[in-house]
C-alpha positions as CSV (number, residue, x, y, z in Angstrom):
1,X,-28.1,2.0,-133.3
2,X,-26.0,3.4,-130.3
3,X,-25.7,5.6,-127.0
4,X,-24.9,8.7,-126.0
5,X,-25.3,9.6,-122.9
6,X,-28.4,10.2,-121.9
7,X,-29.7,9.4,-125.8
8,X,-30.4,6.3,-127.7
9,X,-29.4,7.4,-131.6
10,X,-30.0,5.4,-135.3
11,X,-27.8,6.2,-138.2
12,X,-29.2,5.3,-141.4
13,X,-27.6,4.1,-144.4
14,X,-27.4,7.1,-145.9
15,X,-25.5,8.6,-142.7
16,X,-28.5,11.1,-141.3
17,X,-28.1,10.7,-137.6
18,X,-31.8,9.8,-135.7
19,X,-32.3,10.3,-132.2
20,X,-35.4,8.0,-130.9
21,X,-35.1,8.9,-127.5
22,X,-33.6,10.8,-125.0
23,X,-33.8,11.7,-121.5
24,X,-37.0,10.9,-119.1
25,X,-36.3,7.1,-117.9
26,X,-33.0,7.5,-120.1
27,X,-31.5,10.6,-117.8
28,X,-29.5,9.9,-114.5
29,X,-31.3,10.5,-111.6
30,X,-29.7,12.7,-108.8
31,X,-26.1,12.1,-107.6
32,X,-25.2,9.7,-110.9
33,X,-22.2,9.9,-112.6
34,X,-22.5,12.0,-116.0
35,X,-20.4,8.9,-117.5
36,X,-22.4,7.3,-120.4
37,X,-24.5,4.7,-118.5
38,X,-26.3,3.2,-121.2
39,X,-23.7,0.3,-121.6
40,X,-25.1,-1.9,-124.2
41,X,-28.4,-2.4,-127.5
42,X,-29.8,-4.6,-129.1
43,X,-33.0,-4.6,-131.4
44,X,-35.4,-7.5,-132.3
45,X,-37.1,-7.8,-135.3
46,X,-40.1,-5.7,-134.7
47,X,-37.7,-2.7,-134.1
48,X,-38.4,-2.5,-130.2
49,X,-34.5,-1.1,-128.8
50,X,-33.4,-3.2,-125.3
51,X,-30.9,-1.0,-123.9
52,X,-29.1,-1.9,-120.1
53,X,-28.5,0.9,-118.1
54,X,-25.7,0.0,-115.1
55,X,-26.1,3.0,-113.3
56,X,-29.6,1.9,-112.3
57,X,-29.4,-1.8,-112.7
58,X,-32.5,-1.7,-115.5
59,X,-32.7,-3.3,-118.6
60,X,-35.2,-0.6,-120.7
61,X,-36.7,-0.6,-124.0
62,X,-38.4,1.6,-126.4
63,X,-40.9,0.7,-129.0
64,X,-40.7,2.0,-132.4
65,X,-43.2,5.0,-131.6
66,X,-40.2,6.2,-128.8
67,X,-42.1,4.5,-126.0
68,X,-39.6,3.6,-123.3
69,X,-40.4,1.9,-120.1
70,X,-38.0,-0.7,-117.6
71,X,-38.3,-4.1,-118.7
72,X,-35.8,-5.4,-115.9
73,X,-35.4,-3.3,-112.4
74,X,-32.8,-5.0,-110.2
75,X,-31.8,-3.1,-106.5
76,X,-29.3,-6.1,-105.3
77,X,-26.6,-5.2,-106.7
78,X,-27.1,-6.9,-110.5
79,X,-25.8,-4.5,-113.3
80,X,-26.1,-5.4,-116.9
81,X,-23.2,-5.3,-119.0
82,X,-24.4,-6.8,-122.0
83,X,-27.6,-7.9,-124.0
84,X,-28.3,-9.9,-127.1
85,X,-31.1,-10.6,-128.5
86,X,-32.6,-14.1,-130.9
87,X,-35.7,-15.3,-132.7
């Protein structure tokens, strides 16, 4: 799993390249930096992605049907930088 951009991407084993979503809550709003914002994945074991995104201080995820919706919203100044994930 990785970013890119505005797009959260799988590559499989045998290399094919998956994108499982892209844009909507993913996209920069108005006045963001184009920079890739998406600064950091994780998955848990029923395949739902968490992925923090610093430009809006959220942490998102996105279900295994492509779902995506904020998890964490933050407005006082907390970015995440990093997530990890355990059972």
């Amino acid at each position: 799993y990785f970013t890119d951009e505005q797009s959260v991407r799988r590559v499989a084993p045998d290399g094919e390249v998956r994108t499982l979503a892209r844009g909507g809550l993913l996209a920069l709003g108005a006045g963001r930096t184009p920079a890739n914002h998406l600064t950091s994945i994780t998955v848990d074991e029923r395949g739902t992605i968490f992925v923090a995104d610093s430009a809006t201080h959220r942490i998102l995820t996105i279900t295994p049907a492509g779902q995506v919706d904020t998890l964490s919203d933050n407005d006082d100044g907390w970015i995440p930088r990093s997530l990890a994930w355990t059972n």
